[in-house]
N, C-alpha and C positions, 0 to 999 in steps of 0.2 A: 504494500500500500504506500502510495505517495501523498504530499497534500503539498498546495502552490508554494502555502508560504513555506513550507521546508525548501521547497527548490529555492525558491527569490534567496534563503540566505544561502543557501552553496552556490549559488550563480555568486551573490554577491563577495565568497569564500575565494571562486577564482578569480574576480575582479580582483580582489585583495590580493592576493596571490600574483599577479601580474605587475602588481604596481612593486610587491615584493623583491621580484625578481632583478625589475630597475633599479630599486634600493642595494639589494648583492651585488648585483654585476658592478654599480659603484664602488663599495668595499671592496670587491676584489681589486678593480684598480688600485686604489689606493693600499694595497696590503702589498700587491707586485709592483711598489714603486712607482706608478704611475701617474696621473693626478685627473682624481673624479672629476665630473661635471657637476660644481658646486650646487648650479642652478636648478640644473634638474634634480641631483639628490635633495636639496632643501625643499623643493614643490612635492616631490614624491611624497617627506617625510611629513610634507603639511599636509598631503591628503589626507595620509594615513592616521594622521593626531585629528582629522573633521572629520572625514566618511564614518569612521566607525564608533568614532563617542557620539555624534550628533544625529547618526542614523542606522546605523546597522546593530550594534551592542543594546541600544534602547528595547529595540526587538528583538532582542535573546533575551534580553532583561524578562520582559512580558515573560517569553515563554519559558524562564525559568522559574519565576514565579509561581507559574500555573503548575507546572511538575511540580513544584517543592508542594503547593495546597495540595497536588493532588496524590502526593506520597509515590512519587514515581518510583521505580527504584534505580536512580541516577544520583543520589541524592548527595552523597561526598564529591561527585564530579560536578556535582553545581556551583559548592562549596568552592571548591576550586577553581573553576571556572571566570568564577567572579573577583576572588584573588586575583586571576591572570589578564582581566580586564585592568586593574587598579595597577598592575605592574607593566604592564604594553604601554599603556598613557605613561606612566613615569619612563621608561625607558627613550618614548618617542619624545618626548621634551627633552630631555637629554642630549638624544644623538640630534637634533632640529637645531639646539641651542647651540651645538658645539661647531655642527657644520655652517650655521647662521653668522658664528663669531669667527670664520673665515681661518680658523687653528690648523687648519689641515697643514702638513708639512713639519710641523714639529714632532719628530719622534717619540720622544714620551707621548706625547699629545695623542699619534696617531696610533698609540696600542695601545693605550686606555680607549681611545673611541673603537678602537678594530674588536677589542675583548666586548665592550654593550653593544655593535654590531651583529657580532656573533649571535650573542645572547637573546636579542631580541629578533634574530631570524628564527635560532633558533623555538623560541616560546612561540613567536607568531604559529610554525609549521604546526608543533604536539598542541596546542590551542585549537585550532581547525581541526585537526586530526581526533580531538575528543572529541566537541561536539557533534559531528559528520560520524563517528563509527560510536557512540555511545550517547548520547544525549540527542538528537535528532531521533534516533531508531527507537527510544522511551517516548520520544514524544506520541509518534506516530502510532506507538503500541499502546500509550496508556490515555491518549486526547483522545475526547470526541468531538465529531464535525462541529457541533455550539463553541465546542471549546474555542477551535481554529477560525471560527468567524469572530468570537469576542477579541481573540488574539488581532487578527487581520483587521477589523474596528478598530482596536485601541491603536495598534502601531500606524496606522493612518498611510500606509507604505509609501512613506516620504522616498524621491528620486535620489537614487545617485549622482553626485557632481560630475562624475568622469566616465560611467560608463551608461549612466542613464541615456533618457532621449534624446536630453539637451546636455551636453559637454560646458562647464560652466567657462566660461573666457577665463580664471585663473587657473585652469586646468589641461588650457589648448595645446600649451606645449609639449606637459607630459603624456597629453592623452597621444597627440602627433608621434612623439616616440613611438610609444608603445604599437602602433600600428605599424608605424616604419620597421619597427623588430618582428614584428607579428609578419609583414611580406618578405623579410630577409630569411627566415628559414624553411 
């Protein structure tokens, strides 16, 4: 069994996921000596601190929520879950702030930023990875259809800046990338 709003957040998992990839590919530069595209990684890193605090996390929020009333049995992975929201936002302030204040280049600098790069590629990946193979598959098992319409109501399914219909103009650049990568392989 499937239900939209599961798909809308693993659609919106890959979006995330792709803007991810922009954000590594950067780091890697920058780890093999080379020197990121500042601009693009600080845009990526802003969408990633908007898209999903201001519209994607809201709605896991809801439908954590409703597991937890409804005694899912997911229930430590919620716990967690939400932990790992509170720690992706602090992570993304971090690496935004650092690449914002233009430090790249300075080698201490750049392996304390290479080490919370890591880190939060890392969290972002086992983040998605839980709720897509354990908290989505509770959902589906323990909601019903009422459930998923009050869910689909409340979260109001506000658009994506960058992969919605309308690409926001502060987002034209990276979105342009990402395409331009997306025809290159």
């Amino acid at each position: 069994m499937r239900h939209p709003m599961i798909d809308k957040l693993i659609h919106e998992h890959a979006g995330m996921g792709r803007v991810l990839l922009v954000i590594g590919r950067q780091f890697e530069l920058l780890e093999q000596g080379g020197e990121p595209d500042l601009v693009l990684l600080a845009n990526a890193l802003h969408y990633m601190g908007e898209f999903p605090r201001l519209v994607h996390h809201p709605k896991e929020e809801l439908l954590f929520d409703r597991l937890q009333t409804a005694g899912a049995n997911c229930q430590q992975e919620l716990v967690d879950l939400r932990r790992q929201h509170r720690e992706i936002y602090r992570l993304e302030d971090l690496l935004l702030e650092h690449v914002l204040q233009s430090e790249v280049g300075d080698r201490a600098h750049d392996q304390e930023l290479l080490e919370k790069a890591r880190k939060y590629l890392h969290l972002q990946r086992m983040h998605s990875l839980l709720e897509e193979e354990v908290v989505f598959p509770a959902a589906l098992a323990s909601l019903a259809a009422e459930d998923f319409q009050r869910l689909e109501d409340q979260a109001n399914l506000i658009e994506d800046p960058l992969f919605g219909n309308n690409v926001a103009e502060k987002y034209r650049a990276l979105y342009d990338y990402i395409m331009l990568e997306s025809r290159d392989r």
